[in-house]
N, C-alpha and C positions, 0 to 999 in steps of 0.2 A: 250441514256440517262439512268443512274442508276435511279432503284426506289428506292424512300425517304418512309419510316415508321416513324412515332411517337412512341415512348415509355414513362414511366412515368423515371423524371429524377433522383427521387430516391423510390428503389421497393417498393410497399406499402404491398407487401408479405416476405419481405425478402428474396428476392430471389428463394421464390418456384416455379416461372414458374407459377403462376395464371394468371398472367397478361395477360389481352386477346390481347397484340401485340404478346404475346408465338403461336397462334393462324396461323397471319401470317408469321411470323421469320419461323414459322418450315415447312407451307407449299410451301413458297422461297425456301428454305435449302432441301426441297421432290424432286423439280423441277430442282434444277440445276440452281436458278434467284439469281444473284448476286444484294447487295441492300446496303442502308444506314440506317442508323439508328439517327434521332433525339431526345433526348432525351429533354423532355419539362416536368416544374417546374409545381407543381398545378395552382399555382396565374395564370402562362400565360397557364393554360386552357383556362381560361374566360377572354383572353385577345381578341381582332378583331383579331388577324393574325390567332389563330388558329381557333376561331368560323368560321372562314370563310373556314377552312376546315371540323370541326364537329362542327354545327350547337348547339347539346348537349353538349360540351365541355369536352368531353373526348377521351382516347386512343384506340385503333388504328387510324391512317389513313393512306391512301396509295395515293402518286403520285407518278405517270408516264408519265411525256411529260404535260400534257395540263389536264390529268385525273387525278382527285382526288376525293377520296372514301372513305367514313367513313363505320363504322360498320363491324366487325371481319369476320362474316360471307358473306358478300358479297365481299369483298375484296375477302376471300379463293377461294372462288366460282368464279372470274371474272381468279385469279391465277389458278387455277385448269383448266378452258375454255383456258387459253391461252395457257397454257403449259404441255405438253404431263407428266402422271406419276400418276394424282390423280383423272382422272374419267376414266370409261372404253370406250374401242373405240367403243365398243357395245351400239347403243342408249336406248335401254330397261333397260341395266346395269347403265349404264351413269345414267338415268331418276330413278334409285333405289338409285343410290351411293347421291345422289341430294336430294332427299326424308330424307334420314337419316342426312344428312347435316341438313336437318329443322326439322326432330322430338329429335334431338341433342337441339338447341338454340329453340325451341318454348314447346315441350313435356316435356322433361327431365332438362335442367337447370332451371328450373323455381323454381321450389318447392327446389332444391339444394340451388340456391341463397338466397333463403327468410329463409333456414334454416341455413346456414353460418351467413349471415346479420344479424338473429336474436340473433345468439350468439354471434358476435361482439359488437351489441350496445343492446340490452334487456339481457343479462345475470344478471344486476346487478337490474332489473325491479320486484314487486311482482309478477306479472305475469308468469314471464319468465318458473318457475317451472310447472306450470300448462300446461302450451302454447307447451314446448317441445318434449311431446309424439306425439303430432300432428303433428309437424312439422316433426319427425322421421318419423312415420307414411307414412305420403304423398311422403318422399325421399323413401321410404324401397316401396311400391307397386310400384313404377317405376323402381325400380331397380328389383323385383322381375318382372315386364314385362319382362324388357328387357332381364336376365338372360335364363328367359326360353326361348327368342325369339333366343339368342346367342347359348344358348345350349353348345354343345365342339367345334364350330367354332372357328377357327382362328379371323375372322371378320366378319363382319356384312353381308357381302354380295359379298362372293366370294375372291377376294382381298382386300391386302389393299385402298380403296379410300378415299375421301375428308370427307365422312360421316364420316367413322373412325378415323380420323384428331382432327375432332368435336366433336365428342362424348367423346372420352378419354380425350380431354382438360377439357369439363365436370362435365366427373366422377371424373376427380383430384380434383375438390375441394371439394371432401368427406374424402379424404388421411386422415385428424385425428377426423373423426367422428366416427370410429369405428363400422358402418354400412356395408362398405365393406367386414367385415371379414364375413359378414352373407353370399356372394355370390362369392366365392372362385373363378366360370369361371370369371366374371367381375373383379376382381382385380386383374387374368391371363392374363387377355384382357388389362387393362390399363399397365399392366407391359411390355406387346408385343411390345404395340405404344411406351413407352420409351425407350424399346431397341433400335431401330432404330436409325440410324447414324444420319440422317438427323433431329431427335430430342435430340440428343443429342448436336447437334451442336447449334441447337436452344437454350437451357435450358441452356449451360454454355455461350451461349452469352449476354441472358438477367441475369444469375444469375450476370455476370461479371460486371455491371450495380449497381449491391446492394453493390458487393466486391469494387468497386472504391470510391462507395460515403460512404463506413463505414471507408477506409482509409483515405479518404482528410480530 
């Protein structure tokens, strides 16, 4: 039986690949797992068909046979365990690659999203001026961790793994904060994960997604 994904039915980034179905699309596309794609409307977010897949009513979800899975990172992580390519066969390595997969979505995206978010909808707020040194602030010491922690590796932790997957999905949604240019190895590092075949395949599938619904 093919696995089914959710996607949003038309991209709420314009096709930049923010969309955390980009998440699993690319760790399928690492593995060699052949899959579909449904593409679902906001309103039938908060429809029963798909609450009963995500509870929260949003994108990604993953079935397979009888199993279905919400949240980006567990999905990668259940993809990664089944199929040989994104964690190492080393258990020490494996239990490293798995660690960065969670200081990816709990450490590092956190302070990313509230400062994207914040200039989506408080940009036009009195506030916003005052608020946004902070908000840079709190992005720019995590990425100054992490820089040092990366150093001139290639990745995170030996090869490429699932942590890596995660983290660069990430750091993409800094791409026009103009914060990157401060850490020249980390937007070395995001450009490395985009080379890859298997994310490229990814990015024009779901860009392909924005290109159909700005034709119809």
């Amino acid at each position: 039986m093919t696995v089914t994904i959710t996607a949003f039915e038309s991209s709420p980034d314009r096709g930049r690949g923010l969309a955390r179905d980009m998440r699993v699309r690319w760790a399928l596309e690492e593995v060699g797992q052949p899959y579909e794609v449904r593409l679902v409307s906001f309103a039938a977010l908060k429809k029963p068909a798909h609450l009963s897949l995500h509870p929260f009513g949003q994108i990604p979800t993953y079935e397979d046979g009888d199993l279905a899975l919400f949240e980006s990172g567990a999905i990668v992580l259940h993809i990664a365990e089944r199929h040989a390519g994104l964690l190492p066969d080393d258990a020490d390595a494996r239990a490293r690659a798995i660690m960065w997969m969670f200081a990816a979505l709990s450490t590092v995206e956190p302070p990313i999203v509230e400062h994207s978010m914040a200039f989506l909808v408080e940009r036009d707020k009195p506030w916003y001026a005052e608020r946004q040194p902070l908000l840079d602030q709190r992005v720019r010491t995590r990425l100054d961790e992490l820089s040092r922690r990366l150093g001139d590796a290639d990745w995170l932790d030996g090869a490429f793994s699932a942590g890596d997957l995660m983290m660069v999905t990430v750091l993409r949604r800094l791409e026009r904060s103009g914060l990157l240019e401060e850490f020249p190895n980390i937007a070395a590092y995001i450009a490395r994960g985009e080379a890859r075949p298997a994310y490229k395949r990814a990015f024009a599938d779901q860009l392909a997604v924005f290109t159909n619904a700005s034709a119809g």
